[in-house]
PDB file of N, CA, C and O in Angstrom:
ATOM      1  N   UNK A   1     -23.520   7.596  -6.704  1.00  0.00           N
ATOM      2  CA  UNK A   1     -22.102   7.647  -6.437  1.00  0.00           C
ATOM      3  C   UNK A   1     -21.391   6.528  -7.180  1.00  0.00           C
ATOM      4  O   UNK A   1     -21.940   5.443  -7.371  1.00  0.00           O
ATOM      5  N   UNK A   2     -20.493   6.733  -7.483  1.00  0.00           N
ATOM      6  CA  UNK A   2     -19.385   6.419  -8.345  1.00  0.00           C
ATOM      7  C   UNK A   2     -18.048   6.035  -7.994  1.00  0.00           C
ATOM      8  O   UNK A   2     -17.246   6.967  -7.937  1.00  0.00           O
ATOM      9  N   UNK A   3     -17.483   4.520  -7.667  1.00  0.00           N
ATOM     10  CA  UNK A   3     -16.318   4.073  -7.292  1.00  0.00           C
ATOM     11  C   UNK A   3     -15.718   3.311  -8.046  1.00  0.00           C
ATOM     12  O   UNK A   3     -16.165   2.363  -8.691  1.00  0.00           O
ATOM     13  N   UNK A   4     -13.507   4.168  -7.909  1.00  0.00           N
ATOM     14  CA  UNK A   4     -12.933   3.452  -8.834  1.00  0.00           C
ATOM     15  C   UNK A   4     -11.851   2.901  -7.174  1.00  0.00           C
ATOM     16  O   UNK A   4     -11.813   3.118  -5.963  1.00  0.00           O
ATOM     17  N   UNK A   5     -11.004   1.938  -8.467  1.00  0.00           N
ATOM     18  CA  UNK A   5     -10.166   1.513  -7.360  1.00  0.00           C
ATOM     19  C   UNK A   5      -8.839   1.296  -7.589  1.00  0.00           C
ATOM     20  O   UNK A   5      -8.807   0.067  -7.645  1.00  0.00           O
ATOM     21  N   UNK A   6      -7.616   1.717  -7.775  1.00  0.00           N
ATOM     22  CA  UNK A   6      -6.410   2.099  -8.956  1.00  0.00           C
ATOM     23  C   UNK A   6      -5.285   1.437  -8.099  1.00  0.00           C
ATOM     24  O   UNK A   6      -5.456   1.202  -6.902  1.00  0.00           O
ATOM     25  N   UNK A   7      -4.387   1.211  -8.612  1.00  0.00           N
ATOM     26  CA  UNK A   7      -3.533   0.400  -9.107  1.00  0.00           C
ATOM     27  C   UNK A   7      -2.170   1.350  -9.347  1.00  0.00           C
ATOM     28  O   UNK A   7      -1.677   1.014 -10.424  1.00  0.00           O
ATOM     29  N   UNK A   8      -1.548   2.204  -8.843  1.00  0.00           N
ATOM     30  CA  UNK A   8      -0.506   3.030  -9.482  1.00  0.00           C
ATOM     31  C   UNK A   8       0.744   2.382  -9.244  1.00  0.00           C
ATOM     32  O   UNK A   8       1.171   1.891  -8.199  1.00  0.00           O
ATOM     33  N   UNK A   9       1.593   2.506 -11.100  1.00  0.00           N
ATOM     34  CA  UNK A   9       2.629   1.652 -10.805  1.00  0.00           C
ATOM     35  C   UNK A   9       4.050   2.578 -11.410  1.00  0.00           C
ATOM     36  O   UNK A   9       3.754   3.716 -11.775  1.00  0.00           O
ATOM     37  N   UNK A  10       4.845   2.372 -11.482  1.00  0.00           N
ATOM     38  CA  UNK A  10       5.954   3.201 -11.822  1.00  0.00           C
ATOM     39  C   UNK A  10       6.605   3.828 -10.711  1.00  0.00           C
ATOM     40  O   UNK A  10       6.530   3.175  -9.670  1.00  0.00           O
ATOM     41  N   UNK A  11       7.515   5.431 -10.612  1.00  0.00           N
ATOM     42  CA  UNK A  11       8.087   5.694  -9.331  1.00  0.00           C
ATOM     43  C   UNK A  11       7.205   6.515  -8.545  1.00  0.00           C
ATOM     44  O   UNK A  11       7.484   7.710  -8.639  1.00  0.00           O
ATOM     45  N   UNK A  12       6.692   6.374  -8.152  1.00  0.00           N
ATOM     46  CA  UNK A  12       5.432   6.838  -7.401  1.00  0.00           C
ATOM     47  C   UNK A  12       5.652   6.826  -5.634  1.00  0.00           C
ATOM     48  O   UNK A  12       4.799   7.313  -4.892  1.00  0.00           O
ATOM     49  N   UNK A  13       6.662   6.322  -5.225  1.00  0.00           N
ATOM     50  CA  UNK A  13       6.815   6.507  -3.693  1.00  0.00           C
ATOM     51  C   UNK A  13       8.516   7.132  -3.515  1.00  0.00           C
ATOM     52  O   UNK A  13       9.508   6.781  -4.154  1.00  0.00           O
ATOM     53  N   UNK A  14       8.412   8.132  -2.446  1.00  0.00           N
ATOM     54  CA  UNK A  14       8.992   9.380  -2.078  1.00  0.00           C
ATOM     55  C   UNK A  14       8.753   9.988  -3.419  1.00  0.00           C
ATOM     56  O   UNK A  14       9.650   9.853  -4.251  1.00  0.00           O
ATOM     57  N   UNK A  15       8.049  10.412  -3.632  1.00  0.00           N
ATOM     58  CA  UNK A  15       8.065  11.932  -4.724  1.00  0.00           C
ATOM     59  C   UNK A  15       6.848  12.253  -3.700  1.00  0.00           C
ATOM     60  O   UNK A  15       7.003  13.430  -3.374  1.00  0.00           O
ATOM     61  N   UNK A  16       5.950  11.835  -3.190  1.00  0.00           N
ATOM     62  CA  UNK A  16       4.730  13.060  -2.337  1.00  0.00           C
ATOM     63  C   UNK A  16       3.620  12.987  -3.363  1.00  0.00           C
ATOM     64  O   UNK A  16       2.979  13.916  -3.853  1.00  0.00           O
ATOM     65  N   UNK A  17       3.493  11.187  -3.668  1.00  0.00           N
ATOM     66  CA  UNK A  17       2.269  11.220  -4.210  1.00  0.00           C
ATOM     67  C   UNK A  17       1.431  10.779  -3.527  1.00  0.00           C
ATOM     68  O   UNK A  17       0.447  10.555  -4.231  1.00  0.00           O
ATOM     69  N   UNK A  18       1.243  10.493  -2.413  1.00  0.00           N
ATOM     70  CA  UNK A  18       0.277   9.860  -1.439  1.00  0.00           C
ATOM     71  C   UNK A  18      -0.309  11.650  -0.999  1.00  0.00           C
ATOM     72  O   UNK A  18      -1.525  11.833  -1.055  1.00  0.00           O
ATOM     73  N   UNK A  19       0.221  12.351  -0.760  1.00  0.00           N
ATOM     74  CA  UNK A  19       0.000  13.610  -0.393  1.00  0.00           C
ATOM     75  C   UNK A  19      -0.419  14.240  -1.870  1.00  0.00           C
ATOM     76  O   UNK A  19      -1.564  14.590  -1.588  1.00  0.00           O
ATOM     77  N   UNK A  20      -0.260  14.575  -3.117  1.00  0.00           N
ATOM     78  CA  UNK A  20      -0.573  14.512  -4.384  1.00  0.00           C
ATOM     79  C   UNK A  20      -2.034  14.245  -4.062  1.00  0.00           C
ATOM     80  O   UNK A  20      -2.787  15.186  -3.815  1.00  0.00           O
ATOM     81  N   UNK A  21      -2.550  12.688  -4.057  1.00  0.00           N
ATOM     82  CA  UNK A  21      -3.679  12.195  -4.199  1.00  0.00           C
ATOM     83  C   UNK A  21      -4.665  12.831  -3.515  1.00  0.00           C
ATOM     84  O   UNK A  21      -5.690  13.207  -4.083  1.00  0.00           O
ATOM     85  N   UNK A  22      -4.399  13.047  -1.971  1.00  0.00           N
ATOM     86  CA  UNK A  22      -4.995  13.538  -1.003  1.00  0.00           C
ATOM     87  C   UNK A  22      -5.420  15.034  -1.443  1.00  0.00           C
ATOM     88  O   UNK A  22      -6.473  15.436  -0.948  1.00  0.00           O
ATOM     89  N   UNK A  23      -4.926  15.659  -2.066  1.00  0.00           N
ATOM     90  CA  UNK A  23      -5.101  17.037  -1.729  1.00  0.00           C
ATOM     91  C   UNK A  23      -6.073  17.324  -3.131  1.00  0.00           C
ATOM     92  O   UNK A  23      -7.006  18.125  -3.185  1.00  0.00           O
ATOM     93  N   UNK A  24      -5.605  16.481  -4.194  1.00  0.00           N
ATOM     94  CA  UNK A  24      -6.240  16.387  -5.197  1.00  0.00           C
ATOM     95  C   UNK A  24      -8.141  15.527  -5.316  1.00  0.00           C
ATOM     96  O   UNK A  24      -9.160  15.968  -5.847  1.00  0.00           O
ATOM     97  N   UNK A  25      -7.933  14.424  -4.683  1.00  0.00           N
ATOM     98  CA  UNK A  25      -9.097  14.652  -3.910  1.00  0.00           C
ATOM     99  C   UNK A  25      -9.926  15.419  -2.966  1.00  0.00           C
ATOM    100  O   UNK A  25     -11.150  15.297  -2.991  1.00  0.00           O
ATOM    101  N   UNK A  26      -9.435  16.068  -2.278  1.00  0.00           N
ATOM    102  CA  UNK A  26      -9.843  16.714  -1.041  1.00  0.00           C
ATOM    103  C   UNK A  26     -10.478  18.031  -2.084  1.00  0.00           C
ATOM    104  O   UNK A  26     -11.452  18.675  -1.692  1.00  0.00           O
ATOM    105  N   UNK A  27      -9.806  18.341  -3.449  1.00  0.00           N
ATOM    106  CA  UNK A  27      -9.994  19.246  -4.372  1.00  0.00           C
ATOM    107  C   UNK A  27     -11.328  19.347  -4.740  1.00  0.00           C
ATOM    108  O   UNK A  27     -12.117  20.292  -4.750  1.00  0.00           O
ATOM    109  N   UNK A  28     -11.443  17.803  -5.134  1.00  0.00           N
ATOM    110  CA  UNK A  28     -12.626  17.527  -5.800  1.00  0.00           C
ATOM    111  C   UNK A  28     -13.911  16.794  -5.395  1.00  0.00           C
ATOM    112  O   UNK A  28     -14.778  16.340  -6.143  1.00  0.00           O
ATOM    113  N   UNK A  29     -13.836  16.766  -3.671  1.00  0.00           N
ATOM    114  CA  UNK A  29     -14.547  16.405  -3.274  1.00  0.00           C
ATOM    115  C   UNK A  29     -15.317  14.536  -3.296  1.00  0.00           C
ATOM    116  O   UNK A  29     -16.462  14.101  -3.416  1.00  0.00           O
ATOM    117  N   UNK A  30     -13.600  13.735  -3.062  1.00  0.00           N
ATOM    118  CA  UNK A  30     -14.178  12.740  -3.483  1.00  0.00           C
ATOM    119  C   UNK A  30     -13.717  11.616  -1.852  1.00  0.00           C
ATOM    120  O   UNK A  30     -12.850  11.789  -0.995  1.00  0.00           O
ATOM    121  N   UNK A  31     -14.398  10.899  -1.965  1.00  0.00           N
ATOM    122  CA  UNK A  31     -14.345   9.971  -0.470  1.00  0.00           C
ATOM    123  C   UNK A  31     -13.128   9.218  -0.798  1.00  0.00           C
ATOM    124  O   UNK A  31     -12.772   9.046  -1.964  1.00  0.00           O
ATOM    125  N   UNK A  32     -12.341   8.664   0.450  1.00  0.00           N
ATOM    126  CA  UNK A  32     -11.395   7.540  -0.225  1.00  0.00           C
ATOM    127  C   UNK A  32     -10.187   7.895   0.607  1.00  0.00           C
ATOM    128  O   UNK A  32     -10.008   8.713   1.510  1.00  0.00           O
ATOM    129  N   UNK A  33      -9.186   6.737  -0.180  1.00  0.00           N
ATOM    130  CA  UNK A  33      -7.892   6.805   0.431  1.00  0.00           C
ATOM    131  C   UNK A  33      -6.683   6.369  -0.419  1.00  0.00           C
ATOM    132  O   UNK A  33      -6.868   5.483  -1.253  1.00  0.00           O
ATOM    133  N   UNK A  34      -5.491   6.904  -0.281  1.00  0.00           N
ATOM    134  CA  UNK A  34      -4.434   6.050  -0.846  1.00  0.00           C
ATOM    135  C   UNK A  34      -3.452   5.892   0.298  1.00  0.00           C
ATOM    136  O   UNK A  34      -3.251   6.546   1.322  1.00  0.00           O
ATOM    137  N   UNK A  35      -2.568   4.118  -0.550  1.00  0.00           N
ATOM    138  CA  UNK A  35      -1.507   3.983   0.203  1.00  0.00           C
ATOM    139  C   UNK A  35      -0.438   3.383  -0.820  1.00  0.00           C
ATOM    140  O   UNK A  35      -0.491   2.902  -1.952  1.00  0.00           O
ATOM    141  N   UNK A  36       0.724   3.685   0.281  1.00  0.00           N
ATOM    142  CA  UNK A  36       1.752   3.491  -0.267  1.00  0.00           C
ATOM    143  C   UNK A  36       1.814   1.292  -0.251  1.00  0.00           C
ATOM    144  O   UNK A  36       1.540   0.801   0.844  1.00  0.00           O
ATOM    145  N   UNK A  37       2.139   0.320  -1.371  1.00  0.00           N
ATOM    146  CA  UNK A  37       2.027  -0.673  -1.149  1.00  0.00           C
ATOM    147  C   UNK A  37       3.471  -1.868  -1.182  1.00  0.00           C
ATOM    148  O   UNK A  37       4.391  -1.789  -1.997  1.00  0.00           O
ATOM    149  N   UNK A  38       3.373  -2.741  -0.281  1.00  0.00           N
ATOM    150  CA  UNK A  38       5.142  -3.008  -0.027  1.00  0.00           C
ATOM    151  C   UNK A  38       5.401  -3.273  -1.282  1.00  0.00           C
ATOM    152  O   UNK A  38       6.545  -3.723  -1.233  1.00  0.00           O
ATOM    153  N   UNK A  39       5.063  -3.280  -2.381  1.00  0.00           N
ATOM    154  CA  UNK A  39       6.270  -3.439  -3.837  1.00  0.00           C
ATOM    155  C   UNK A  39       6.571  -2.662  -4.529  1.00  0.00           C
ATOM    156  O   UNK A  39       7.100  -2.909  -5.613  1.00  0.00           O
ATOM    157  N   UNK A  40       6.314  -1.479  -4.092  1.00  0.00           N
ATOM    158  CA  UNK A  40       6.351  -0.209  -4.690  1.00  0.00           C
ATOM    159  C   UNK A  40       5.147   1.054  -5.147  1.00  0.00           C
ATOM    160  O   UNK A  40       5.027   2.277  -5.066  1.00  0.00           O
ATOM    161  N   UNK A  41       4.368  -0.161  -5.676  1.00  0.00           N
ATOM    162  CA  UNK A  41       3.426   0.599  -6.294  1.00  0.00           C
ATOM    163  C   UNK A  41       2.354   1.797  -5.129  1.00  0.00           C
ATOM    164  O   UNK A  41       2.750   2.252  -4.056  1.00  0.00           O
ATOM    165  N   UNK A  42       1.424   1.972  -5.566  1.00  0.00           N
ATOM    166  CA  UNK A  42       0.143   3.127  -4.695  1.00  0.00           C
ATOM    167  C   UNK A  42      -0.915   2.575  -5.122  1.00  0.00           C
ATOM    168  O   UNK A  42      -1.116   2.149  -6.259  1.00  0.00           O
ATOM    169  N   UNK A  43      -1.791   2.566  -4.005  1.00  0.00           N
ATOM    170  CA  UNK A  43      -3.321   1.903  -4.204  1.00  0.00           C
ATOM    171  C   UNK A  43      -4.170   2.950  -3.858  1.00  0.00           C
ATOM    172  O   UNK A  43      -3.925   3.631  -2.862  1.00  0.00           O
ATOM    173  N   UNK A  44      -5.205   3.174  -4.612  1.00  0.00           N
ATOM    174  CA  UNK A  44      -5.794   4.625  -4.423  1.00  0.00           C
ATOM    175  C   UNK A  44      -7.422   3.669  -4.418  1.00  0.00           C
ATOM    176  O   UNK A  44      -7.757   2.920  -5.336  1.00  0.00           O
ATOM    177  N   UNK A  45      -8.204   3.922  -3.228  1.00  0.00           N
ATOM    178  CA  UNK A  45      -9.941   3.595  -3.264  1.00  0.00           C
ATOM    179  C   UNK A  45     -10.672   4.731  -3.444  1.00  0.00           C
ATOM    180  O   UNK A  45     -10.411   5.541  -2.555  1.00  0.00           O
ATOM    181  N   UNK A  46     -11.577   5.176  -4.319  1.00  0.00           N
ATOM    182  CA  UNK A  46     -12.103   6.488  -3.905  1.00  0.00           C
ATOM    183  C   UNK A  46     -13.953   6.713  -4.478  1.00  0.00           C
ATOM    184  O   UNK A  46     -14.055   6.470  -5.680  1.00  0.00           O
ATOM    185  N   UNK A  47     -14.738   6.948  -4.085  1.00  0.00           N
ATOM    186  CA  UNK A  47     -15.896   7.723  -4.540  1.00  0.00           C
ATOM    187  C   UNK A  47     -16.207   8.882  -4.528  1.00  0.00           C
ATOM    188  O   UNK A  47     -16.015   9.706  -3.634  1.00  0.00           O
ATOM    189  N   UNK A  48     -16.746   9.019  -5.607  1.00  0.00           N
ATOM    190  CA  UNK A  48     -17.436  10.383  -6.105  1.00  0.00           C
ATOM    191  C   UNK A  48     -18.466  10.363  -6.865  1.00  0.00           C
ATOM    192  O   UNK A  48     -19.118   9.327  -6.999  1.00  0.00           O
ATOM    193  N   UNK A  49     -18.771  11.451  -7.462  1.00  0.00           N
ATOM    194  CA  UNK A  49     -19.163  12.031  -9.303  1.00  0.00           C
ATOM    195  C   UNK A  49     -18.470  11.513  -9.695  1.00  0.00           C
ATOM    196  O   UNK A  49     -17.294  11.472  -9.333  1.00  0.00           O
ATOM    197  N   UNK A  50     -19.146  10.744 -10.876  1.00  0.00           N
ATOM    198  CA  UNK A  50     -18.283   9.936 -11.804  1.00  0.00           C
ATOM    199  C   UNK A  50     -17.324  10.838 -12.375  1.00  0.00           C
ATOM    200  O   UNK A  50     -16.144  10.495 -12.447  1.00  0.00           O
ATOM    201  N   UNK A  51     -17.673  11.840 -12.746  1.00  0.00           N
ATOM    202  CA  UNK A  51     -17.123  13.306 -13.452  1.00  0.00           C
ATOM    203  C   UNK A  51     -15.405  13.405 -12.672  1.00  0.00           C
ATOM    204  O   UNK A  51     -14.273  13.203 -13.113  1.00  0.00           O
ATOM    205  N   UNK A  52     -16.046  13.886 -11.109  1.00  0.00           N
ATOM    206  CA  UNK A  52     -14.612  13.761 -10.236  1.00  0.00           C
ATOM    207  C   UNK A  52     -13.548  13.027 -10.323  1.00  0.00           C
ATOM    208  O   UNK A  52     -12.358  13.340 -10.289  1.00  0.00           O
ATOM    209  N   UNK A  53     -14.349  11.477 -10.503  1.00  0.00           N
ATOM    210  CA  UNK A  53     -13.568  11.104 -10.612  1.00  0.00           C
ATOM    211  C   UNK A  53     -12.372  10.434 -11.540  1.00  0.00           C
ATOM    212  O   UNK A  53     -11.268   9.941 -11.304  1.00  0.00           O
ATOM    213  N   UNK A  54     -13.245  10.698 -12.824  1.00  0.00           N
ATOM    214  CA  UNK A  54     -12.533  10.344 -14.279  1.00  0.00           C
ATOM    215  C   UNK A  54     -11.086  11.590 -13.768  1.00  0.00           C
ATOM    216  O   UNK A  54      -9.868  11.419 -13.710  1.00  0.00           O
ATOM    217  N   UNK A  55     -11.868  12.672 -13.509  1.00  0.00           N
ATOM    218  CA  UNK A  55     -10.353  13.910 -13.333  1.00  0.00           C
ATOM    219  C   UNK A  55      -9.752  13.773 -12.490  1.00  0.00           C
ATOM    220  O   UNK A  55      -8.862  14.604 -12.307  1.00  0.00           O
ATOM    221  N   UNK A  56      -9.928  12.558 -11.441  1.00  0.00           N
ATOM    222  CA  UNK A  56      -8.788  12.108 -10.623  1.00  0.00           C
ATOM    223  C   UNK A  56      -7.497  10.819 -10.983  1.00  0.00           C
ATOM    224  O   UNK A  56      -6.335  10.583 -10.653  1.00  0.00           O
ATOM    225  N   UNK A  57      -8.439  10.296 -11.753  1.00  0.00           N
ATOM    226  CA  UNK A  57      -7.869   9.650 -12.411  1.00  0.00           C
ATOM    227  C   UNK A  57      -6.554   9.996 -13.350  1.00  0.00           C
ATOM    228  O   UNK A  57      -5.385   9.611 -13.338  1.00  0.00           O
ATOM    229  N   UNK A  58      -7.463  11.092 -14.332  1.00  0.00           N
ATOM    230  CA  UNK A  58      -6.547  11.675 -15.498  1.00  0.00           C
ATOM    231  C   UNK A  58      -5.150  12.601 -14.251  1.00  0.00           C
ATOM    232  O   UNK A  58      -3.965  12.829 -14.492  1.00  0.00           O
ATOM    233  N   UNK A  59      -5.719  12.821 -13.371  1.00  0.00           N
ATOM    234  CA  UNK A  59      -4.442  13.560 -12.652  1.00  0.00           C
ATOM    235  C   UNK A  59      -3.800  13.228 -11.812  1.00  0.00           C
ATOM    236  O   UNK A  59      -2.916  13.920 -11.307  1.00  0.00           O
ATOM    237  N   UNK A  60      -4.182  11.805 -11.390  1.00  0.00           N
ATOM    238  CA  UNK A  60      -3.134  10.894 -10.713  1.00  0.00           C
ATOM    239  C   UNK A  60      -2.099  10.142 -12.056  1.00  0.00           C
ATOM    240  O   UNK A  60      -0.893  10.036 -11.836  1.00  0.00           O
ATOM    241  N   UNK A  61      -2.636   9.686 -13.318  1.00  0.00           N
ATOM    242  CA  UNK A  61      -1.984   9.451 -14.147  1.00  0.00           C
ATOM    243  C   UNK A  61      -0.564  10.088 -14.988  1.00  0.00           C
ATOM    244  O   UNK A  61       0.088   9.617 -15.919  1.00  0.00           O
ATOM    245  N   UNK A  62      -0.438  11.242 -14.281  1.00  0.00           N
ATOM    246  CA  UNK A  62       0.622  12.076 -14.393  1.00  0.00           C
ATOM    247  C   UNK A  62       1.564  12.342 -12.665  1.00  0.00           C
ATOM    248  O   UNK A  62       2.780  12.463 -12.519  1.00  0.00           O
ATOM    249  N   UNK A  63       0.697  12.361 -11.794  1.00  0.00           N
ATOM    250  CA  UNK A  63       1.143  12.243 -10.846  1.00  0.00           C
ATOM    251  C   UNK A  63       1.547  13.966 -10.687  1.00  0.00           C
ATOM    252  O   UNK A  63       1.286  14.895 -11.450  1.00  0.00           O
ATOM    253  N   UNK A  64       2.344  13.950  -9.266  1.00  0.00           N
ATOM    254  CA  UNK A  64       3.052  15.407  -8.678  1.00  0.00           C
ATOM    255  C   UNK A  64       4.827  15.181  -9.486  1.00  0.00           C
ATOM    256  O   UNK A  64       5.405  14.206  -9.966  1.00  0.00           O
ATOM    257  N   UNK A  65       5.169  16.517  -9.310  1.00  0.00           N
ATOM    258  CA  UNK A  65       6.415  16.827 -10.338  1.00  0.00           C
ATOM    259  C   UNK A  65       7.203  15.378  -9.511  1.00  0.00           C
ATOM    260  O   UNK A  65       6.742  14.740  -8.565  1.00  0.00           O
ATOM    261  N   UNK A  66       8.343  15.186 -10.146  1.00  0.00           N
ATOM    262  CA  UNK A  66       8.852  13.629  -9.808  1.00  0.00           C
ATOM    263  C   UNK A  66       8.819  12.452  -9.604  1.00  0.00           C
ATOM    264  O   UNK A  66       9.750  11.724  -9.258  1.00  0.00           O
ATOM    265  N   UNK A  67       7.225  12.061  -9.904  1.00  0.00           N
ATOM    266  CA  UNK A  67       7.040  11.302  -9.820  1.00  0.00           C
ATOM    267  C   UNK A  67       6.514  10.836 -11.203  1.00  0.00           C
ATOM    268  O   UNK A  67       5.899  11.633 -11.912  1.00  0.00           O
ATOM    269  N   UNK A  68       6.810   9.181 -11.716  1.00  0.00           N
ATOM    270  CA  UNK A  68       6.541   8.630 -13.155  1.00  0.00           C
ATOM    271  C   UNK A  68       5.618   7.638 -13.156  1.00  0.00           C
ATOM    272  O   UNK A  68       6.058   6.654 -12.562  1.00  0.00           O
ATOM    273  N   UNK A  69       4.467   7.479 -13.598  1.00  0.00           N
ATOM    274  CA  UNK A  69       3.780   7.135 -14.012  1.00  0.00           C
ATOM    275  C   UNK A  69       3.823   5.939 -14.811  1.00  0.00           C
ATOM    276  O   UNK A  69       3.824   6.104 -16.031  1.00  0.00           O
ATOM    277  N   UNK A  70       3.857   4.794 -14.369  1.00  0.00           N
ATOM    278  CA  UNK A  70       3.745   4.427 -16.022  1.00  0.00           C
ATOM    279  C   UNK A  70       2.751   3.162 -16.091  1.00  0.00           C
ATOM    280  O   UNK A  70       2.828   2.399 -17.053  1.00  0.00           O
ATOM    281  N   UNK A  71       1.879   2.962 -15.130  1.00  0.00           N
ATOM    282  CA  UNK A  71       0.350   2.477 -15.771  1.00  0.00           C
ATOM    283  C   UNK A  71      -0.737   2.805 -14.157  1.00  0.00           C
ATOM    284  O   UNK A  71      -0.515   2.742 -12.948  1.00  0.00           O
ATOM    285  N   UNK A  72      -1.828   3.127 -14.944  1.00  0.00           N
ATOM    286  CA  UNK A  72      -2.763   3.377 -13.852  1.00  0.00           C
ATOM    287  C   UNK A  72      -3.985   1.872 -14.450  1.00  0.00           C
ATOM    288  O   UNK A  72      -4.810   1.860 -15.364  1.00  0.00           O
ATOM    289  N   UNK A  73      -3.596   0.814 -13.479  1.00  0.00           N
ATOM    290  CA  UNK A  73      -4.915  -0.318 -13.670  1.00  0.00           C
ATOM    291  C   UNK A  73      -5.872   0.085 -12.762  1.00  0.00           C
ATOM    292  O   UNK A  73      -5.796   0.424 -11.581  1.00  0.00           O
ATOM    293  N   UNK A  74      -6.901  -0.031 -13.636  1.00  0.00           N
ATOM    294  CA  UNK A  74      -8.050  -0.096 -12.516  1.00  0.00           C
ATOM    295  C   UNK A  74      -8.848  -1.857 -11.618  1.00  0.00           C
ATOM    296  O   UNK A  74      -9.000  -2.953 -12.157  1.00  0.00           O
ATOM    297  N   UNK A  75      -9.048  -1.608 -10.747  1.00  0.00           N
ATOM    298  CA  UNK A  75      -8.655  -2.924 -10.287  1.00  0.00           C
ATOM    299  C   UNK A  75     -10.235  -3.329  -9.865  1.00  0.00           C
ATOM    300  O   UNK A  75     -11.082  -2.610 -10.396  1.00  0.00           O
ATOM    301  N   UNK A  76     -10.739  -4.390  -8.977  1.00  0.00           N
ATOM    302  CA  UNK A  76     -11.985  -4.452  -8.907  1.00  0.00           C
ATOM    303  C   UNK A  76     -12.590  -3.455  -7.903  1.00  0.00           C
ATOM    304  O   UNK A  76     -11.786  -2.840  -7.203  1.00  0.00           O
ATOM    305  N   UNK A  77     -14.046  -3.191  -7.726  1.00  0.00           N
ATOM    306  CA  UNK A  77     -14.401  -2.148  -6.732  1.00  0.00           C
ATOM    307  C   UNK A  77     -14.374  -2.685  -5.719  1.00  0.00           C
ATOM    308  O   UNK A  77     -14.899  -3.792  -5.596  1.00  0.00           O
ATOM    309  N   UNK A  78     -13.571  -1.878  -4.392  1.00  0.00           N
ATOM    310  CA  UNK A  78     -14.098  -2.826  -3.164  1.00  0.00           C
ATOM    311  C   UNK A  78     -15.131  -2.555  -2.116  1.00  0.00           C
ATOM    312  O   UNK A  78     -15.468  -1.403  -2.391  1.00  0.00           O
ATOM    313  N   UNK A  79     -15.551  -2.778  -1.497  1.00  0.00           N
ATOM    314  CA  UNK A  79     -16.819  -2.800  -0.877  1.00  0.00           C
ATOM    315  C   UNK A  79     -16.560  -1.789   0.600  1.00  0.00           C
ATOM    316  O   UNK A  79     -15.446  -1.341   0.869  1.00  0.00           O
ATOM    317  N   UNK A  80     -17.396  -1.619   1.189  1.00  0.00           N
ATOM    318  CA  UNK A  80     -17.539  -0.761   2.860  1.00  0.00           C
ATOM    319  C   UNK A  80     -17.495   0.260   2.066  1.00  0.00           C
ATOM    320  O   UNK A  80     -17.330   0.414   0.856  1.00  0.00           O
ATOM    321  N   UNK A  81     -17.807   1.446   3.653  1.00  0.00           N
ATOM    322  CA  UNK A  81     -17.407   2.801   3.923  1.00  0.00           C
ATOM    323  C   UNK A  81     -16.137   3.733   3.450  1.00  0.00           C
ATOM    324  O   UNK A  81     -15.251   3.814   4.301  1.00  0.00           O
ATOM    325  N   UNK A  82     -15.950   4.321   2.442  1.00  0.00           N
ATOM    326  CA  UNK A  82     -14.675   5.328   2.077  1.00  0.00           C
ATOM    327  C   UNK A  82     -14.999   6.477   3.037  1.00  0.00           C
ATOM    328  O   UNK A  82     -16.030   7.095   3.301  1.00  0.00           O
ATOM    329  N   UNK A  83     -13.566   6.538   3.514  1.00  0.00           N
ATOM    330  CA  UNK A  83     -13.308   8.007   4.659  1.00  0.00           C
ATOM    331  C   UNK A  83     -13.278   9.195   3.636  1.00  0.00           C
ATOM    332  O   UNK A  83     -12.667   9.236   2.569  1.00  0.00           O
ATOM    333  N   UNK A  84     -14.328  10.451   4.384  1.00  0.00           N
ATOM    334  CA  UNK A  84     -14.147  11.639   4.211  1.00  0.00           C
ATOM    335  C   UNK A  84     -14.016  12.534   5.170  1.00  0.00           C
ATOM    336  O   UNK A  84     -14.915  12.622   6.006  1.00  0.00           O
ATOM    337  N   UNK A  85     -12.990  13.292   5.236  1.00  0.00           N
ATOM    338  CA  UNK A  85     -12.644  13.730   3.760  1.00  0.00           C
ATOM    339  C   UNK A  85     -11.456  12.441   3.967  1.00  0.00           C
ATOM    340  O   UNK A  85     -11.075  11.699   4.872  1.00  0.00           O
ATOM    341  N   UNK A  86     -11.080  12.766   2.165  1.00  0.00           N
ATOM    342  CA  UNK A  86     -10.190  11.435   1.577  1.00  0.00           C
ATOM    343  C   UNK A  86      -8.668  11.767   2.548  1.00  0.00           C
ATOM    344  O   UNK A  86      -8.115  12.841   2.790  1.00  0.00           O
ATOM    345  N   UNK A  87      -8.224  10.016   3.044  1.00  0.00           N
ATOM    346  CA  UNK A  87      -7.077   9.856   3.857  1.00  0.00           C
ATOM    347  C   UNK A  87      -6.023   9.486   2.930  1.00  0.00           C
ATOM    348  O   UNK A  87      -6.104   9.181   1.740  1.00  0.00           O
ATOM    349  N   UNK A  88      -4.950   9.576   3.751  1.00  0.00           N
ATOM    350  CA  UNK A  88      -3.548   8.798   3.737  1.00  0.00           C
ATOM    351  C   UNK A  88      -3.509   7.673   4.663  1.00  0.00           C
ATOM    352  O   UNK A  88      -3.733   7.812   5.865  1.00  0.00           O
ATOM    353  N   UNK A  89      -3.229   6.571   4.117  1.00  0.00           N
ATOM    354  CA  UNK A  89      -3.429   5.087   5.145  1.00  0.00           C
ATOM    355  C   UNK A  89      -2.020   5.275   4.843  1.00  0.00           C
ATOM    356  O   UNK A  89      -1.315   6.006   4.148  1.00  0.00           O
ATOM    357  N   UNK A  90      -1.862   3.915   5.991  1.00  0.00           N
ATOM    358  CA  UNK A  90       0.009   3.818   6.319  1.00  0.00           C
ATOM    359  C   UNK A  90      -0.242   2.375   6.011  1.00  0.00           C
ATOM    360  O   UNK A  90       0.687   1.568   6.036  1.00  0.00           O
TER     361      UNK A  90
END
């Protein structure tokens, strides 16, 4: 198994990308969670198939219609248990 840990920055909160992520994981069968973070940005934890998850990546990097993108960092891996199926934290 295979864990990234992202960083989403641009307009990414109220467009329904926390719900985006979720469903798009839940797609692909990958553990994890995103949240919305107080400066704007989205923090996404997740494991999988490395495979899964490169294509979660590439499709959080575009995000759901209205929402802009404009850098996905990957940040360090963090450690414990990822919830499945993949959550929405508050």
């Amino acid at each position: 198994m295979a864990r990234a840990h992202l960083l989403i920055t641009g307009r990414v909160q109220g467009v329904g990308f926390r719900w985006f992520v979720r469903e798009t994981a839940k797609e692909l069968q990958v553990a994890g969670w995103v949240k919305n973070c107080t400066d704007g940005n989205v923090e996404i934890a997740a494991e999988g198939n490395q495979e899964m998850l490169d294509e979660l990546c590439r499709r959080v990097s575009h995000g759901p219609q209205g929402a802009e993108v404009t850098e996905v960092r990957h940040l360090e891996t963090i450690d414990g248990i990822l919830d499945f199926p993949f959550v929405v934290r508050k």
